[in-house]
C-alpha positions as CSV (number, residue, x, y, z in Angstrom):
1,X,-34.4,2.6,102.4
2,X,-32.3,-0.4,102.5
3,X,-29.1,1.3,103.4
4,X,-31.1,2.8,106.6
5,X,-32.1,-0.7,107.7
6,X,-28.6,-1.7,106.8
7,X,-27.1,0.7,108.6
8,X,-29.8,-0.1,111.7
9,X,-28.6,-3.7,111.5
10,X,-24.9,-2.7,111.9
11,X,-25.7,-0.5,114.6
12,X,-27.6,-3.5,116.6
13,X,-24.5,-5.6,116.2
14,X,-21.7,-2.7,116.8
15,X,-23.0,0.8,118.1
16,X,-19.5,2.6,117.3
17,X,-19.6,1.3,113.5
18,X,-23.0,2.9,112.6
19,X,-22.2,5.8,114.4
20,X,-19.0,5.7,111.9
21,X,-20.6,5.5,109.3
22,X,-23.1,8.6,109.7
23,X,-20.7,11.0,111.7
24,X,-17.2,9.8,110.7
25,X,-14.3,9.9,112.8
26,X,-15.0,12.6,115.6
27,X,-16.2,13.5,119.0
28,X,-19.5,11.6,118.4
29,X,-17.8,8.4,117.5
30,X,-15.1,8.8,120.4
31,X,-18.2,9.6,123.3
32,X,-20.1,6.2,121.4
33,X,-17.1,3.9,122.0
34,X,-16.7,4.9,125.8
35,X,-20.3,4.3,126.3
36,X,-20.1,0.8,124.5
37,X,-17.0,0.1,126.3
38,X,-19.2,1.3,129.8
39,X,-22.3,-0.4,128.5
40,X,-23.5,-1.9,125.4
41,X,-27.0,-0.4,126.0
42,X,-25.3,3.0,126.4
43,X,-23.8,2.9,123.4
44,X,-27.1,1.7,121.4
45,X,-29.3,4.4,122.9
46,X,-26.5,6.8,121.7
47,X,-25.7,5.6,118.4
48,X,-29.4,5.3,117.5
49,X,-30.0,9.0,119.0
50,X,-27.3,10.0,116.4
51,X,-28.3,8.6,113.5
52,X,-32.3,9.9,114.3
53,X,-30.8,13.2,114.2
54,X,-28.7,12.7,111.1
55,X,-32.3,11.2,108.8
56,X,-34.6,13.7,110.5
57,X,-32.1,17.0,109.5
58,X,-31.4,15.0,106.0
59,X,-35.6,14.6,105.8
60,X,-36.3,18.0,106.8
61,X,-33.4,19.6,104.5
62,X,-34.7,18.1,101.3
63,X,-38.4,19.2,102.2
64,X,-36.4,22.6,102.3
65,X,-37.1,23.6,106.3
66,X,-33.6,23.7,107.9
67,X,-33.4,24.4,111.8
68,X,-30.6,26.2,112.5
69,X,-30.6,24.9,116.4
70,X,-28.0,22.7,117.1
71,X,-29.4,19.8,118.2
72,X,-27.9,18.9,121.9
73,X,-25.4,15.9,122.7
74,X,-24.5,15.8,118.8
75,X,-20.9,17.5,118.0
76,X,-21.0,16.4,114.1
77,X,-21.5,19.2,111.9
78,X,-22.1,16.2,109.2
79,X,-24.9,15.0,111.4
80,X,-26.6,18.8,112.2
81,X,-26.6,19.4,108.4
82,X,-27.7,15.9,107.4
83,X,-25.3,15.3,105.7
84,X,-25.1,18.2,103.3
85,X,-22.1,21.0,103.7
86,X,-19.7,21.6,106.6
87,X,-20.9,23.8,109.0
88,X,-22.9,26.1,107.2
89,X,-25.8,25.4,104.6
90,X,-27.6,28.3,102.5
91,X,-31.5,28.6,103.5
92,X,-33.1,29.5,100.0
């Protein structure tokens, strides 16, 4: 709990860190820094939109349902898994 409203914090103050922080260094932190640079707005409504997906998958993964849709505009495979494996994660 507090690292989420930690993590919300950093996000308000730099959108490209928090996205960072849940996706790592990739497409999705690349797309956030050009829509920061664009707009800061743009780059909140991004970077919040990223890390939603990232605690709803995590959420939904530990109550064991996994949706295996992709969910759209997000190009992290740590983000569609919620964190957990790379790519692939074994439905029990």
């Amino acid at each position: 709990m507090i690292s989420a409203i930690l993590l919300i914090i950093i996000t308000i103050l730099v959108p490209p860190i928090g996205v960072f922080l849940v996706a790592g260094c990739g497409a999705d932190l690349l797309i956030n820094i050009l829509l920061t640079l664009l707009g800061y707005f743009p780059g909140h409504i991004h970077a919040f939109y990223i890390e939603y997906v990232y605690y709803k998958r995590r959420d939904e993964a530990r109550a064991g349902f996994y949706d295996s849709r992709p969910a759209p505009g997000v190009y992290s495979d740590r983000v569609q898994n919620g964190g957990r494996g790379y790519g692939t994660m074994a439905t029990a």
